[in-house]
C-alpha positions in Angstrom: -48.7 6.7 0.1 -46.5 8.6 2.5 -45.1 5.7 4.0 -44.7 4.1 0.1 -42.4 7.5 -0.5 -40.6 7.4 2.5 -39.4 4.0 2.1 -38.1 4.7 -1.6 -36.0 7.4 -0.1 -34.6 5.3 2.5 -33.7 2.6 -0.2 -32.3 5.2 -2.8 -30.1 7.2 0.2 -29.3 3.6 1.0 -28.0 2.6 -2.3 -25.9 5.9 -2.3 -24.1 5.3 0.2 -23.3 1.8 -0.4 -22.3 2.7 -3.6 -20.3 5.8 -2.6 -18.5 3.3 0.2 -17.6 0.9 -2.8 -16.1 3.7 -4.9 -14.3 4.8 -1.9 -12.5 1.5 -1.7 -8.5 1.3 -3.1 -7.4 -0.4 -6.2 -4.1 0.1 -5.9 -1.9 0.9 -3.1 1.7 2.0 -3.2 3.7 1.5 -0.1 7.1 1.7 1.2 7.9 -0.9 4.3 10.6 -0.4 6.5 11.2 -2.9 9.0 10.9 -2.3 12.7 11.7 -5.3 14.2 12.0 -9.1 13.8 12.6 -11.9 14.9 13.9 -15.7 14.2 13.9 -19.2 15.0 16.4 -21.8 14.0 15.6 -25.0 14.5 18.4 -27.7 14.5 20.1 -28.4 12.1 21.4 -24.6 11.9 21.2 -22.4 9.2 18.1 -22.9 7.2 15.6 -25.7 7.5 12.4 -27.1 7.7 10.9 -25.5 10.8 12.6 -22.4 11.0 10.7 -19.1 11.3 11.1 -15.8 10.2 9.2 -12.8 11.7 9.1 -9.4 10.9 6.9 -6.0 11.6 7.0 -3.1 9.3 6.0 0.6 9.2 4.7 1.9 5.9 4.4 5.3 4.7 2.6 6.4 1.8 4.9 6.4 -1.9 2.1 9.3 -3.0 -0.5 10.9 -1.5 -3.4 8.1 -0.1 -6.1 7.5 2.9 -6.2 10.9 3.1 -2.5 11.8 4.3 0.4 13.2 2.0 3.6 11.4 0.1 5.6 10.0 3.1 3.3 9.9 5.8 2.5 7.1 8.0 -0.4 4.9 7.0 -0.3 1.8 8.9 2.1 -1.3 9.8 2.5 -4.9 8.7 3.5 -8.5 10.2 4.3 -11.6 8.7 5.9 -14.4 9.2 7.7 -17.1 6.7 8.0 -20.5 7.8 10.6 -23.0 6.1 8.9 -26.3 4.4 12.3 -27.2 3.6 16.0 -25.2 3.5 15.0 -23.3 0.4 10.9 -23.2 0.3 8.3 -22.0 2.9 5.3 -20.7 3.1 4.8 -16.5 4.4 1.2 -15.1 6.3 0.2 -11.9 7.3 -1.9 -9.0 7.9 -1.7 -5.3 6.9 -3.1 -2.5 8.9 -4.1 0.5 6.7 -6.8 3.7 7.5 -9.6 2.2 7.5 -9.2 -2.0 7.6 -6.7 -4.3 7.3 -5.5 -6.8 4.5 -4.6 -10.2 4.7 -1.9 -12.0 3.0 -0.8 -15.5 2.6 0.9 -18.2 0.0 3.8 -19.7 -1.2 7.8 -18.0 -0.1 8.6 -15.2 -2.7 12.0 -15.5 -4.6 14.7 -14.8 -2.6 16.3 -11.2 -3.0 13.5 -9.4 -1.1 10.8 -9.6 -3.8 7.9 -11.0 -5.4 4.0 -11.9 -5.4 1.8 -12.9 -2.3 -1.7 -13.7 -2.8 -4.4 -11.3 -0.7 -6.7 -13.0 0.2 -9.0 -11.0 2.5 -9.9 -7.8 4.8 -11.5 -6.1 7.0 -13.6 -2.5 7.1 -13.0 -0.7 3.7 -10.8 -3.8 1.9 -13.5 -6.3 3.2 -13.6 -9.3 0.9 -10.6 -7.7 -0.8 -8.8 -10.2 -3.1 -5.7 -9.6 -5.3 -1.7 -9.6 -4.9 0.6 -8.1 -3.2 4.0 -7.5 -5.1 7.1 -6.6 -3.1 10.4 -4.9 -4.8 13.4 -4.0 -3.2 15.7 -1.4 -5.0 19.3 -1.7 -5.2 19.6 1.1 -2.6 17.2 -1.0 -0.1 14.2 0.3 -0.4 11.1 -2.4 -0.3 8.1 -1.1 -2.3 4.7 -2.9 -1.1 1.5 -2.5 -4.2 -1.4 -3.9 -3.6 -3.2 -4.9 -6.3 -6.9 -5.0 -5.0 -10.4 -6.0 -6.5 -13.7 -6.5 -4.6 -16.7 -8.8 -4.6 -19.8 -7.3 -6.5 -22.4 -5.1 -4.5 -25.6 -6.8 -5.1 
């Protein structure tokens, strides 16, 4: 009987914290990148083409408070890379690194102008099996906003 008891505790603490974890988990994250560094290769014929690469790292600091840490603090970095399928379409991949995980991204070149959707399509740690979109805006002053719109598989 004592072992029957002991084992319904360790099932319902269990459940807790897997539930707790799950609630911890974001739905939405605001972001604002600014780019450290990048990098690119042209391939012949110059200017753009198929082939060419685009690389580029970002910090990003929090938009409002998140993770923990106050409006403009440092929350992580990103890196991805565009390549060219043709002069004006490519495709872009990469991963961001937030408290706590990371988030993948990949799919089809945004609309020029420093903007639109990419599809996430995974994670790690907190944002494991994370799925959902990435949205990018750039405001007429330069400032790229990165929201990640995020939902998770089920907890069984």
């Amino acid at each position: 009987m004592r072992a029957l008891i002991l084992l319904i505790v360790v099932v319902v603490v269990l459940v807790a914290l897997g539930s707790s974890s799950a609630a911890s988990r974001p739905d939405l994250v605001h972001l604002v990148s600014i780019t450290t560094s990048g990098k690119t290769t042209d391939t012949p014929p110059k200017g753009p083409s198929k082939g060419d690469t685009f690389t580029t790292t970002s910090r990003l600091l929090n938009i409002r408070a998140q993770f923990g840490k106050p409006k403009g603090a440092v929350v992580g970095s990103d890196r991805g890379t565009v390549v060219l399928t043709s002069a004006r379409a490519g495709s872009v991949r990469g991963v961001t690194k937030l408290p706590g995980g990371t988030l993948s991204f990949r799919g089809p070149l945004p609309a020029s102008g420093g903007g639109g959707t990419i599809r996430v399509v995974g994670g790690t740690g907190v944002f494991a099996g994370a799925r959902g979109m990435l949205t990018i805006t750039t405001s007429q002053s330069g400032v790229v906003v990165n929201v990640y719109t995020l939902s998770y598989p089920a907890v069984a």
